[in-house]
C-alpha positions as CSV (number, residue, x, y, z in Angstrom):
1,X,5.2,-16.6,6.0
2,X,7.1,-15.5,9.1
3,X,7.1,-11.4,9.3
4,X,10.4,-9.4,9.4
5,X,10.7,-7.2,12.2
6,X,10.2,-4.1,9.9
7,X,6.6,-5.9,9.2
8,X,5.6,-6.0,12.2
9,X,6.9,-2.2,13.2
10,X,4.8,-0.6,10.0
11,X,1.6,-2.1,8.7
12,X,1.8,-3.0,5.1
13,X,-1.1,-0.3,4.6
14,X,0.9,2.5,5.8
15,X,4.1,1.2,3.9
16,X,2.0,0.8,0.7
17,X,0.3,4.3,0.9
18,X,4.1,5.8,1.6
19,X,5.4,4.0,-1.6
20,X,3.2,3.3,-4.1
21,X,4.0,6.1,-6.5
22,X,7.7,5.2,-6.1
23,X,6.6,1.5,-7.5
24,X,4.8,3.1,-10.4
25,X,1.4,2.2,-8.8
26,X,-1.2,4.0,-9.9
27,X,-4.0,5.8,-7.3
28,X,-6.9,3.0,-8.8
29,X,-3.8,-0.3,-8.6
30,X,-3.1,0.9,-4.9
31,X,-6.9,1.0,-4.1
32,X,-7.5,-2.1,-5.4
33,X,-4.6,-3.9,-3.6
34,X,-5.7,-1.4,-0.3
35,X,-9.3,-3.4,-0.8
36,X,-7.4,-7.2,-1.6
37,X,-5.8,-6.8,1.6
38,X,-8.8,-6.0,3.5
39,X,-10.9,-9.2,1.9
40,X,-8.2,-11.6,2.7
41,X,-8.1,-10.4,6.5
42,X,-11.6,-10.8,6.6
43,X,-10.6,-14.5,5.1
44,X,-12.3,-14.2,1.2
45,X,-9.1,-16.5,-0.2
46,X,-10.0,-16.3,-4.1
47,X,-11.1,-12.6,-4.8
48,X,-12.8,-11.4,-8.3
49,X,-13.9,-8.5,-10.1
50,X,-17.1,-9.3,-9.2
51,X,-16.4,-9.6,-5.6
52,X,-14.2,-6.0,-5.8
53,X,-16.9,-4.4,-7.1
54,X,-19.3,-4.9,-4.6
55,X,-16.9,-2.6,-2.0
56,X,-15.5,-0.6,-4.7
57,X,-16.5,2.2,-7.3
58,X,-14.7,0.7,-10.0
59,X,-16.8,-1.3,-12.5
60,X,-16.0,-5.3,-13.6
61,X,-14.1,-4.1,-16.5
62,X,-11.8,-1.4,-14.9
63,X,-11.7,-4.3,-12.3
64,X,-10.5,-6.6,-14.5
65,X,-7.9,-4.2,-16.1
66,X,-6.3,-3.1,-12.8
67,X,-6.0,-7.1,-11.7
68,X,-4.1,-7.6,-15.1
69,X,-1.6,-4.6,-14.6
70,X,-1.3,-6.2,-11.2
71,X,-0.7,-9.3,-12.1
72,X,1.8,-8.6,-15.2
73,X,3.9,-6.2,-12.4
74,X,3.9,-9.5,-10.3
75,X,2.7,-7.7,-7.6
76,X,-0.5,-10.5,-7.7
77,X,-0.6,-13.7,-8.2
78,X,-3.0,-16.9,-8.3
79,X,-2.0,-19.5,-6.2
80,X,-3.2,-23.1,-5.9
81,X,-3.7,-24.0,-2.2
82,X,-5.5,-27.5,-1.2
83,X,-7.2,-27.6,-4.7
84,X,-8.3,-24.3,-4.4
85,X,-7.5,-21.0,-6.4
86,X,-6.2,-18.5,-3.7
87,X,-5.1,-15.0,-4.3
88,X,-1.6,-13.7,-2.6
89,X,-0.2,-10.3,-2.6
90,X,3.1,-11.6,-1.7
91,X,5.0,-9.9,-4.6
92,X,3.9,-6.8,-3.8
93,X,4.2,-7.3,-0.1
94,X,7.9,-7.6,-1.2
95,X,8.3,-4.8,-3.0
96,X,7.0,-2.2,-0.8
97,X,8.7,-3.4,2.2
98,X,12.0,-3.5,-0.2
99,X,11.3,0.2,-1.0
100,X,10.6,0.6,2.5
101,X,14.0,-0.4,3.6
102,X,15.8,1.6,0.7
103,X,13.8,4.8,2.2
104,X,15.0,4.2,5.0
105,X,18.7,3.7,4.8
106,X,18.6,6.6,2.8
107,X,17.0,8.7,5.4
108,X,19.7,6.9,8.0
109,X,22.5,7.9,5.7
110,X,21.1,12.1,5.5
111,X,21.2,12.0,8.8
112,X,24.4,11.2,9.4
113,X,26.0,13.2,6.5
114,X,24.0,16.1,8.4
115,X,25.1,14.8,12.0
116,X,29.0,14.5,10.6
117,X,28.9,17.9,9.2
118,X,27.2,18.8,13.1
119,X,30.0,17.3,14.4
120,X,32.9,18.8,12.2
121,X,31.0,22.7,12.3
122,X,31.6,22.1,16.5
123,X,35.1,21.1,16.2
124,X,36.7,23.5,13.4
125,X,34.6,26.3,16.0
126,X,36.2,24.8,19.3
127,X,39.6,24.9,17.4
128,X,39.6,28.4,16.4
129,X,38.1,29.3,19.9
130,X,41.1,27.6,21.7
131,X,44.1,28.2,19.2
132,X,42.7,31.7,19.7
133,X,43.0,32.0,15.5
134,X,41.3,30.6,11.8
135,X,41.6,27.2,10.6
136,X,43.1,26.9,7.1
137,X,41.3,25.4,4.5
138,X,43.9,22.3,4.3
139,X,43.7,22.3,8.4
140,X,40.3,21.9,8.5
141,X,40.2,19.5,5.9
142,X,42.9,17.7,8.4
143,X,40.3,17.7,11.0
144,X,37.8,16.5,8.9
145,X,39.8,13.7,7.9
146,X,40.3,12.6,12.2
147,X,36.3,11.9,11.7
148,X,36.2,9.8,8.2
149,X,38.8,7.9,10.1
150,X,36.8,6.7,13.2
151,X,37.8,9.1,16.0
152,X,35.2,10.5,17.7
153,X,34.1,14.2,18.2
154,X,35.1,13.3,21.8
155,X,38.5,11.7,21.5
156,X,39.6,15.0,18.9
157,X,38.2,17.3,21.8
158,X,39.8,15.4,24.4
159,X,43.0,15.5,23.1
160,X,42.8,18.7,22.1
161,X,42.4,20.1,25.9
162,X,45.4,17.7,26.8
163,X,47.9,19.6,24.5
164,X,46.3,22.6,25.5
165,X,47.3,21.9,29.1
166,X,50.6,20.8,28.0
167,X,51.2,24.1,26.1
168,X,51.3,22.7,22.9
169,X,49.0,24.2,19.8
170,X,49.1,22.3,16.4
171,X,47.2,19.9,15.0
172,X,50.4,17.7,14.9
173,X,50.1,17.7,18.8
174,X,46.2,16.9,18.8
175,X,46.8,14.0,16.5
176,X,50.0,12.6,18.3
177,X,47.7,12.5,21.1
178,X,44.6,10.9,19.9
179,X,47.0,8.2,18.7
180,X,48.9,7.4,21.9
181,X,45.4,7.2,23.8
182,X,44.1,5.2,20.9
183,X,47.0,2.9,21.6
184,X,47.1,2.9,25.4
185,X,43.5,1.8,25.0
186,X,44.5,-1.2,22.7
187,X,47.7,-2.5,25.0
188,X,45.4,-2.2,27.7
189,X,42.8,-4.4,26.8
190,X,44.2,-6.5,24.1
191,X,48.1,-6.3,25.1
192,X,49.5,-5.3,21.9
193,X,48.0,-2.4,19.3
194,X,48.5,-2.1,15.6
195,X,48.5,1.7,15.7
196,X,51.2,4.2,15.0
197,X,51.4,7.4,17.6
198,X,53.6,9.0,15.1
199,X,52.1,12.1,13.0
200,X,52.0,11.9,9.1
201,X,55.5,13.9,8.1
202,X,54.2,14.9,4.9
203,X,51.1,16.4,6.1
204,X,53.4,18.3,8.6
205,X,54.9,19.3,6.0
206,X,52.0,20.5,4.2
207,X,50.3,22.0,7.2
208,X,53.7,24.4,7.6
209,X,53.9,25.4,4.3
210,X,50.0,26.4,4.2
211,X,50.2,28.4,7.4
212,X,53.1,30.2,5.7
213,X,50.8,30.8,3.1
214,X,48.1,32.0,5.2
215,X,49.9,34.0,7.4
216,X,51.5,35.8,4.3
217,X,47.9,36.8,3.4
């Protein structure tokens, strides 16, 4: 069977060791499949109790009980192989990379929670450094929407210093702008764009009644 690339980046050892207790392994199952491994490397195709118990502490019988856990799991199986009765991890080889994969696509996805609230900390700072005043909560949350909708930390900066230099200092103005660039961009290079430079109306709306608000406070 042709390894993934994740197979051949991390040992099935290592991955096995790192997920065995989130496969409901137990210390003596993950041993035993530790040892399994080992005698088929060293080419042993049809492996026993009595052949495990000459590397391992475990006696026949606890042998015997582990294989059958392993087996009813389907994390072992017997296979038949030129006549001959071979043993295969494959099902657990499955498994672990599997939980392997979910580990890390959850790690992958906390670190870009953490990176996107990085990012968003930065720009609601930069705003209030260069509008020389606090964010509302609904204008932050205004900003924080630019990011859940693909524009970069860059592109909200970018424009942001443009309407600076134009003497312009709303939110209406940074978004105006990060839409006309976005669409520049597009006509450019694909001689048409689908987006609209035009700023929500009802969040202006919104965002003039807040400040009211928050100016009254």
């Amino acid at each position: 069977m042709k390894k993934t690339s994740l197979e051949n980046a991390i040992s099935f050892r290592y991955a096995l060791l790192d997920s065995y207790k989130k496969l409901g392994l137990t210390e003596g199952e993950t041993m035993v499949a530790l040892m399994i491994d080992h005698l088929l490397e060293q080419g042993n195709s049809f492996i026993t109790p009595d052949l495990l118990a000459l590397r391992m502490n475990y006696s026949v019988e606890e042998l015997d009980a582990i294989l059958v856990e392993l087996l009813k799991n389907g994390y072992l199986t017997y296979e038949s192989k030129d006549d001959k009765l071979r043993v295969s991890i494959k099902g657990l080889r499955y498994a672990v990379y599997k939980e392997l994969r979910r580990t890390l696509a959850r790690e992958e996805k906390e670190n870009e929670n953490e990176q996107s609230k990085n990012n968003l900390q930065t720009l609601l700072a930069l705003f209030e450094d260069k509008l020389a005043r606090p964010l509302s909560p609904l204008e932050k949350e205004v900003v924080a929407s630019w990011l859940s909708s693909g524009y970069s930390t860059e592109e909200i900066k970018d424009a942001l210093m443009d309407v600076l230099r134009e003497n312009e200092r709303s939110l209406k103005a940074v978004e105006h702008q990060m839409k006309k660039r976005r669409r520049s961009d597009d006509i450019a290079k694909e001689g048409v764009s689908a987006i609209d430079d035009n700023y929500n109306e009802d969040i202006t709306k919104v965002l003039e009644e807040a400040a009211k608000l928050f100016n009254e406070d």
